[in-house]
C-alpha positions as CSV (number, residue, x, y, z in Angstrom):
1,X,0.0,0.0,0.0
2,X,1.1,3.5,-0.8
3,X,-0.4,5.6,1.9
4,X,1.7,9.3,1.5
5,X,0.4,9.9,4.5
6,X,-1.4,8.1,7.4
7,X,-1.7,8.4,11.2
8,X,-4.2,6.9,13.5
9,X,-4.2,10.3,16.1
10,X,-5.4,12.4,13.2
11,X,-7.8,13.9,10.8
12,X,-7.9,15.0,7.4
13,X,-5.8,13.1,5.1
14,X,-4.0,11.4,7.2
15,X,-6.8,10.1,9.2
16,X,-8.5,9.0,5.5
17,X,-5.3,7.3,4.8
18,X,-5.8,5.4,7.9
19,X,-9.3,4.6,7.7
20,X,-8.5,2.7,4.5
21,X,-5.3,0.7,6.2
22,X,-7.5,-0.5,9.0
23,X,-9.9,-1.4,6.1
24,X,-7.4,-3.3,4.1
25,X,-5.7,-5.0,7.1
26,X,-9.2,-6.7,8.0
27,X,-8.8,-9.1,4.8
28,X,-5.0,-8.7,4.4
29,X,-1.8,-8.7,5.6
30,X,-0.5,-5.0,4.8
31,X,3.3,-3.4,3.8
32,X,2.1,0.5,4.1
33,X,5.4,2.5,2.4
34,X,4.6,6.0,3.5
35,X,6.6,9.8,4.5
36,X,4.8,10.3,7.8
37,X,7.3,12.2,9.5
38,X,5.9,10.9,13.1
39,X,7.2,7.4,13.0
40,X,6.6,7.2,16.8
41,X,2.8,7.5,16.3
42,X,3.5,4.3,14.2
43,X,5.7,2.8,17.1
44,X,3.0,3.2,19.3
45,X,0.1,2.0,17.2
46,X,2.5,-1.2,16.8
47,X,3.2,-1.6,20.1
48,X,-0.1,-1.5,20.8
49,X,-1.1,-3.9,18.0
50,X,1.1,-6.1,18.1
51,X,-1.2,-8.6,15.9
52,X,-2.2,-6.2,13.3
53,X,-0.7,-7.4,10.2
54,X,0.9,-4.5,9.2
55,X,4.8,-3.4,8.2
56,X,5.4,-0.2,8.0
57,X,8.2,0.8,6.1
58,X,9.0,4.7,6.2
59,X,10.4,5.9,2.6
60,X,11.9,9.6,3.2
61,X,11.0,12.4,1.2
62,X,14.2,13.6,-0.4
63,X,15.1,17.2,1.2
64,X,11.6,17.5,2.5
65,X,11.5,16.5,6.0
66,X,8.0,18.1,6.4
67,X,6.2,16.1,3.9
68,X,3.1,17.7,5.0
69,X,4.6,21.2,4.4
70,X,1.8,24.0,5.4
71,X,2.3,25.5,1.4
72,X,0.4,23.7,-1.0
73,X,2.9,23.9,-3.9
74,X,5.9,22.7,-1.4
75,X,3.1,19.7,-0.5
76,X,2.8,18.6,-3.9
77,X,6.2,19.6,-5.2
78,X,7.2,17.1,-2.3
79,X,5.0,14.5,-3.6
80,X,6.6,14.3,-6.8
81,X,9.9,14.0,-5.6
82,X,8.8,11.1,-3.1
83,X,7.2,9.2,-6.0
84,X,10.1,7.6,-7.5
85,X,11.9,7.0,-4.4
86,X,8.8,4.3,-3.4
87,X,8.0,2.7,-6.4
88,X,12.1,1.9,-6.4
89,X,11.9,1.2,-2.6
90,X,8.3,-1.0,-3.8
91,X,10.3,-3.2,-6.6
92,X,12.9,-4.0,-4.0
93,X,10.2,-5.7,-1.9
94,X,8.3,-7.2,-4.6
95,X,11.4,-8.6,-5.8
96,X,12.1,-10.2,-2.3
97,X,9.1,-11.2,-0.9
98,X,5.7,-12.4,-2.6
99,X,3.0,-9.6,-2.9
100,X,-0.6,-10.0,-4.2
101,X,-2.1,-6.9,-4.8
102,X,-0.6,-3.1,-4.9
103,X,-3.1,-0.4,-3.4
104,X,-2.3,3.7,-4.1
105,X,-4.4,4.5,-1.1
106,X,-3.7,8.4,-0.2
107,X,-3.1,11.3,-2.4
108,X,-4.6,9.9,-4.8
109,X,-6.0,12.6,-7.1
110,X,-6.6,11.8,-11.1
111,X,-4.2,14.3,-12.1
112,X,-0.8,12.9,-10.2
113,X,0.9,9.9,-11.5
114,X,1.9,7.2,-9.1
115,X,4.0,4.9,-7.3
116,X,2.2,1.9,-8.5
117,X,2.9,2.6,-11.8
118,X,4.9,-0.4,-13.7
119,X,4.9,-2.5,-10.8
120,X,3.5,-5.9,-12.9
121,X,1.4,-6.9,-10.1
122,X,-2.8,-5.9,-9.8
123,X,-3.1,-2.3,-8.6
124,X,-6.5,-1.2,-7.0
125,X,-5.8,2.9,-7.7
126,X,-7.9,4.9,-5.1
127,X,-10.3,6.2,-4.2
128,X,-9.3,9.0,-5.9
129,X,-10.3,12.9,-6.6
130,X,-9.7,16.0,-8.0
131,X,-12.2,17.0,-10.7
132,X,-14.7,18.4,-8.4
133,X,-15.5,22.2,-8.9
134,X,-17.9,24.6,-7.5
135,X,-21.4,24.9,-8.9
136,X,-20.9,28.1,-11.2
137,X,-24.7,29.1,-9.7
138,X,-22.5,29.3,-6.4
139,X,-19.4,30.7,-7.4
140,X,-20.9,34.4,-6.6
141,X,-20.3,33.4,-3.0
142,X,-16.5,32.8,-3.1
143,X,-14.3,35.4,-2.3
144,X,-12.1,37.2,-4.8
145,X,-9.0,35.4,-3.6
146,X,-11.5,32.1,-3.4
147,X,-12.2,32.8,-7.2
148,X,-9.2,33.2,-8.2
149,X,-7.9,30.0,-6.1
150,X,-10.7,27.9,-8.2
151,X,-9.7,29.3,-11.3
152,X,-5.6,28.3,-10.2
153,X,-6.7,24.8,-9.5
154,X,-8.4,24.1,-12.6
155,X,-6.2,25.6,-14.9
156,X,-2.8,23.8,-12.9
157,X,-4.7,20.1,-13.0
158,X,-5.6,19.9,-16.3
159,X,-1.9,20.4,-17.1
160,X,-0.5,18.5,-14.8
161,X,-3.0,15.8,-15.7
162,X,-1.6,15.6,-19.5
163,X,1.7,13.8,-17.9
164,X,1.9,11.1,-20.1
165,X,3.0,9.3,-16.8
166,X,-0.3,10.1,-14.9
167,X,-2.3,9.1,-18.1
168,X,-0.4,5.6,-18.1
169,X,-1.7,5.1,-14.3
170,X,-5.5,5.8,-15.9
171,X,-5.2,2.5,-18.4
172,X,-3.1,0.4,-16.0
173,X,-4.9,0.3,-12.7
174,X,-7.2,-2.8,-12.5
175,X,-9.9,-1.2,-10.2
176,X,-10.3,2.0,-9.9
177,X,-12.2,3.4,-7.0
178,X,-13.8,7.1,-7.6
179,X,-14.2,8.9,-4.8
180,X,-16.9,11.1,-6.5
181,X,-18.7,11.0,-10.3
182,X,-16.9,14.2,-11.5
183,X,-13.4,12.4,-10.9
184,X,-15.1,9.1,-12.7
185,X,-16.3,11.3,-15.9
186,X,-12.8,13.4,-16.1
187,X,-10.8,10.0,-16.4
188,X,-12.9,8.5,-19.0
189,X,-12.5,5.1,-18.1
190,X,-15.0,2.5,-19.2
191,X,-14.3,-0.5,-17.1
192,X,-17.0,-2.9,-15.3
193,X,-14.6,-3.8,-12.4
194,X,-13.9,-0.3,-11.3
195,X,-16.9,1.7,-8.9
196,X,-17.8,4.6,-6.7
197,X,-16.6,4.4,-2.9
198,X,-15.5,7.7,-0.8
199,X,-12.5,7.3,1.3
200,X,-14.5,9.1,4.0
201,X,-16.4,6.0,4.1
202,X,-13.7,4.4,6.2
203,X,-13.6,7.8,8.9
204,X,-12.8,6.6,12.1
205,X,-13.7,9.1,14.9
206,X,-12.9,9.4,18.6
207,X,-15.6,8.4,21.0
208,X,-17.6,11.2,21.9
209,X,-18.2,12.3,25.8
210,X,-21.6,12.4,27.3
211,X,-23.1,15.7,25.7
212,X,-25.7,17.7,27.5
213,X,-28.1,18.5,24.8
214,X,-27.8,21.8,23.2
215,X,-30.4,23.6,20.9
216,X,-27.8,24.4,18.3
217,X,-27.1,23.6,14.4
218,X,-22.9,22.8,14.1
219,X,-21.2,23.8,11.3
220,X,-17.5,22.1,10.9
221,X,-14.8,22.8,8.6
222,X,-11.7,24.9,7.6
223,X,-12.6,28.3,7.5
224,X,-11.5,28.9,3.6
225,X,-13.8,30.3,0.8
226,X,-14.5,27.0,-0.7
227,X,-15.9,25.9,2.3
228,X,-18.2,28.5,2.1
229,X,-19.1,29.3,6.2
230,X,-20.5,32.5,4.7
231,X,-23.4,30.5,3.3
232,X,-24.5,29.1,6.7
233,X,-24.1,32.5,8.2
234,X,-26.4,34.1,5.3
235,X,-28.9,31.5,5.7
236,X,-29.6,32.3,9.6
237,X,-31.3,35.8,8.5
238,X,-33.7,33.5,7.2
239,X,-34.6,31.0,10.3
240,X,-36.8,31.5,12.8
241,X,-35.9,33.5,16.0
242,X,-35.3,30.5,17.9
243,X,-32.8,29.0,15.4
244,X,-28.7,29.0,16.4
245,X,-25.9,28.0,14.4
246,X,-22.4,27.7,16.0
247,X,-19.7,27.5,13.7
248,X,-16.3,25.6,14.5
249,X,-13.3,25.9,13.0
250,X,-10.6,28.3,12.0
251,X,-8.6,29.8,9.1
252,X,-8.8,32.7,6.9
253,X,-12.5,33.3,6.6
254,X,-13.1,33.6,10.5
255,X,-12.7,36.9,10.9
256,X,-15.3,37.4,7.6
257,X,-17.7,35.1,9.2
258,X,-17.7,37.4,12.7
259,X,-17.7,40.4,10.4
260,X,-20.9,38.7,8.6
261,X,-22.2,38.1,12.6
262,X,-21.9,41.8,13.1
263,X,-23.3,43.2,10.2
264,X,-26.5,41.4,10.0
265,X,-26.9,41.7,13.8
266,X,-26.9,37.7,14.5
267,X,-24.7,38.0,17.6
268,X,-27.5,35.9,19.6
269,X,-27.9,33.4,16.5
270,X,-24.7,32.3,15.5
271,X,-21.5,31.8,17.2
272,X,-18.1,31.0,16.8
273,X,-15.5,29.0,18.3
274,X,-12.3,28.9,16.5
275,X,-10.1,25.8,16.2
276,X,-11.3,23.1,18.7
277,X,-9.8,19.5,19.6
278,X,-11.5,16.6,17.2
279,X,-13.2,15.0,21.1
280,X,-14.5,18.6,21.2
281,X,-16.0,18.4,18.0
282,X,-17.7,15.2,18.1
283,X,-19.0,16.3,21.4
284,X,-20.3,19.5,19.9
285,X,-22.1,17.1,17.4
286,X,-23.6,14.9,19.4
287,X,-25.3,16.8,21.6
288,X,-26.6,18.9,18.3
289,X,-30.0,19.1,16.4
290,X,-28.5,19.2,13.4
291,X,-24.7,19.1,11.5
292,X,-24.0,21.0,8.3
293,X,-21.9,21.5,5.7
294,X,-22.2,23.9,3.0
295,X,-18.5,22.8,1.0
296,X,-19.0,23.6,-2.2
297,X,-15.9,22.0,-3.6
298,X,-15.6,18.3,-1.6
299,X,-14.0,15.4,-3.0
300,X,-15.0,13.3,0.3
301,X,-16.1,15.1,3.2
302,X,-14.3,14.0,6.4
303,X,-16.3,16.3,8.3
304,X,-19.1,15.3,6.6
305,X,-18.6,11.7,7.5
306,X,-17.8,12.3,11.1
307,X,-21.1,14.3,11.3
308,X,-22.9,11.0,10.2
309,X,-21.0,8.9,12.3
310,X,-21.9,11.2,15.2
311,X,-25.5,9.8,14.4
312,X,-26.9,13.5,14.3
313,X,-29.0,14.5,11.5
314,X,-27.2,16.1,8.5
315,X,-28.0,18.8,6.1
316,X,-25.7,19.2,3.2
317,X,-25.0,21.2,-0.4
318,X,-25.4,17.9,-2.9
319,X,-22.4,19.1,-4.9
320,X,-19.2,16.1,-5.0
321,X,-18.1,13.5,-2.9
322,X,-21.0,14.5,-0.2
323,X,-23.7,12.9,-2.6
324,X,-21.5,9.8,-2.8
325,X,-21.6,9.9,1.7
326,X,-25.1,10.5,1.0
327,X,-26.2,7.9,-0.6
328,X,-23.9,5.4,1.4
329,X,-25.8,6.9,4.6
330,X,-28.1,3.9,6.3
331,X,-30.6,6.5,6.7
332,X,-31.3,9.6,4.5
333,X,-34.9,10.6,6.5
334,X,-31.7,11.9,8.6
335,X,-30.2,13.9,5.8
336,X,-31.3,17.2,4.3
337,X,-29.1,17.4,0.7
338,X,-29.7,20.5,-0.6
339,X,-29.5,21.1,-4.4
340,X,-27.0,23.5,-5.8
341,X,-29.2,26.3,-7.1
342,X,-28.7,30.2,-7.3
343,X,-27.4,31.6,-4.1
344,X,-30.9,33.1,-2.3
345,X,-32.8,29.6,-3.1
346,X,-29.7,28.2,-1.3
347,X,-29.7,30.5,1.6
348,X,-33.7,29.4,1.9
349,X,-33.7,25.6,1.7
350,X,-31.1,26.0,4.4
351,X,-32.8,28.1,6.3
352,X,-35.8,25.6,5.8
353,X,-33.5,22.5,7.1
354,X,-32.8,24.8,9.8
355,X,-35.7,25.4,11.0
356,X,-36.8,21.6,10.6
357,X,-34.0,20.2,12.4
358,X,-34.5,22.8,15.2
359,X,-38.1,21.9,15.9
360,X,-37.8,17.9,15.6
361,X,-38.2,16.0,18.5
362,X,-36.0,12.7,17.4
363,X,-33.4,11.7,19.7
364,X,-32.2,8.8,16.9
365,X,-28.3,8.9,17.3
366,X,-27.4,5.6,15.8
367,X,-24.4,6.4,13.0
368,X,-25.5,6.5,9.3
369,X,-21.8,4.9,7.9
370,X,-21.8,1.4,7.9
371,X,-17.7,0.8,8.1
372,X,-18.2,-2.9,8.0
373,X,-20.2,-2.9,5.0
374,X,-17.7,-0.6,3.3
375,X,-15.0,-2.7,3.9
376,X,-16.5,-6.1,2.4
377,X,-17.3,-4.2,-1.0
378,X,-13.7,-2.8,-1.0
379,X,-12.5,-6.5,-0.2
380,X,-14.7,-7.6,-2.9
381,X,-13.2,-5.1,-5.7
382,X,-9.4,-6.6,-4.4
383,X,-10.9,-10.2,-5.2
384,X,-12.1,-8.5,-8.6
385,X,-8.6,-6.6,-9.2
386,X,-6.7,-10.6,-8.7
387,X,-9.2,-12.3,-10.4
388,X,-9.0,-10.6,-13.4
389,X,-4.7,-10.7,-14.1
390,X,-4.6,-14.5,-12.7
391,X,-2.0,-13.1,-10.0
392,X,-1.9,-14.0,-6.4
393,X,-4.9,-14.4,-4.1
394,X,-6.5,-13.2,-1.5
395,X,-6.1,-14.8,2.0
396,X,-8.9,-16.9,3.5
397,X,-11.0,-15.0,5.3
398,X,-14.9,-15.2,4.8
399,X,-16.6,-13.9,1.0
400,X,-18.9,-11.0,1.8
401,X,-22.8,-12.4,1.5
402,X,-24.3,-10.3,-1.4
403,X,-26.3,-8.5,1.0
404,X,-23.3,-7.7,3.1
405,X,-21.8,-6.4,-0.6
């Protein structure tokens, strides 16, 4: 497995990352090559685990001891360099021991090339990203430096996509897993084995304390434009007086979003928190009426996922990955998606799922991801990925029942 990065102490990426290895390692035994600087958060998962099944071999990223630099351009500038240094570190192993299956877990976006590339064994490539972009009947809402930031992306992935090594990782993988439609339709692969799973899927949260109830909407997220925390702000001029919204979370748009407060006079509707530990946040969710998330560029949805793992009902902009959660969800009379139209029906229909989540009387916390489930169609799309080269097998465990698939 090529997992860029992965810890099992944190979120984002790197918690996605490790959602998928503790997938993985439930049907297989697991060599994870990886740049995770912290190798004792490793040590002490291992030491802890001492049965787990997994190796963990740690292939440095050449003059980038940070791999996980805070600059986005040093991030992926990184990536590259680490990329050749794996797949040589990978063809030592394969050469030496017996492998089965090669899995690109993290970072996997449609327009990088990767590690997995030439290896001659069956490579399951994902789930991967990067086509997503905001609903042009939304894009109004960005900020200048958000707009300008969309228009950056989509201009620098599209080259970087016409690598002729990046393309060569499109034909070779034997499954590919999309992590949203728009990724699916920008690779144009037409290929019965590959399908649609979200790495949020696999989110693992921390327990949550006991929460005393609170009569509150929770929005979650980084603070940037894309996000769009504006939206949810906007939409509480709308709700009815006894309607609150607290949002958590920092970055560049907080002080915007207590500007917004201000301005509108919503100081006893909405409030703000800043940046928060993740036991803090799935507190904060679970003693919620309602989570949402008003992203209007998501590949997955981490946030997303842990706000339907908290068990709390959800309401949502339908744009991206977060249809794919959606749809996964166990049940959806929990989840308000709300379409991506012009910006004041927007700022309504959430209001409208405000107001509705505020005055239910449900006290239903049971989490909408089935993990389990997840995990026996990914092991069934590894037994897909062997089956069709002739290569290897899968260990012995129990086939999924087709209504477990």
């Amino acid at each position: 497995m090529f997992a860029y990065s992965l810890s099992p102490y944190k979120g984002s990426e790197s918690g996605a990352g490790w959602g998928l290895l503790e997938a993985v390692r439930q049907f297989a035994d697991v060599t994870v090559l990886h740049a995770t600087p912290d190798a004792d958060e490793l040590a002490r998962y291992q030491q802890e685990n001492p049965e787990s099944g997994i190796t963990f071999v740690h292939v440095p990223c050449a003059r980038f001891p940070n791999p996980l630099h805070r600059s986005k351009v040093v991030r992926f500038f990184a990536y590259a360099r680490w990329i050749p240094r794996a797949r040589s570190v990978a063809q030592e192993l394969i050469a030496s021991e017996r492998f089965d299956i090669v899995h690109h877990a993290t970072w996997s976006v449609y327009w990088l090339p990767s590690a997995a590339r030439g290896l001659e064994l069956p490579v399951v490539w994902g789930p991967v990203g990067g086509a997503v972009v905001t609903p042009k009947a939304l894009r109004s809402t960005l900020s200048r430096k958000g707009l300008m930031a969309e228009w950056f992306d989509e201009v620098s992935v599209r080259l970087a996509a016409l690598d002729p090594r990046t393309r060569a990782m499109w034909k070779q993988a034997t499954v590919a897993l999309f992590q949203n439609p728009s990724t699916q339709r920008r690779v144009g692969r037409d290929s019965s084995l590959d399908a649609l799973l979200n790495h949020a899927e696999f989110t693992i949260t921390p327990p949550a304390t006991a929460a005393t109830p609170a009569n509150e909407v929770v929005w979650v997220g980084a603070m940037e434009s894309r996000k769009a925390p504006l939206l949810a702000v906007r939409a509480m001029r709308h709700t009815g007086p006894d309607a609150r919204l607290v949002i958590v979370g920092d970055g560049p748009q907080l002080e915007a979003v207590r500007a917004e407060i201000a301005e509108h006079g919503l100081e006893d509707k909405v409030r703000t928190t800043g940046r928060v530990s993740r036991e803090t946040v799935q507190t904060l969710m679970a003693g919620s009426k309602a989570t949402i998330y008003t992203g209007l560029r998501e590949e997955g949805g981490l946030a997303l996922a842990e706000g339907l793992l908290s068990g709390t009902p959800v309401i949502v902009i339908g744009n991206g990955g977060p249809v794919v959660l959606c749809n996964a969800a166990t049940d959806p009379d929990r989840i308000a998606v709300i379409a991506p139209n012009d910006v004041e029906t927007v700022e309504q229909d959430l209001a409208a799922a405000i107001d509705q989540a505020m005055a239910a009387s449900s006290t239903l916390r049971t989490p909408m991801l089935n993990i389990e489930d997840a995990t026996a169609r990914l092991r069934t799309l590894f037994v897909r990925a062997i089956d069709s080269t002739g290569i290897g097998s899968m260990p012995d465990t129990p086939s999924p029942t087709p209504e477990e698939t």
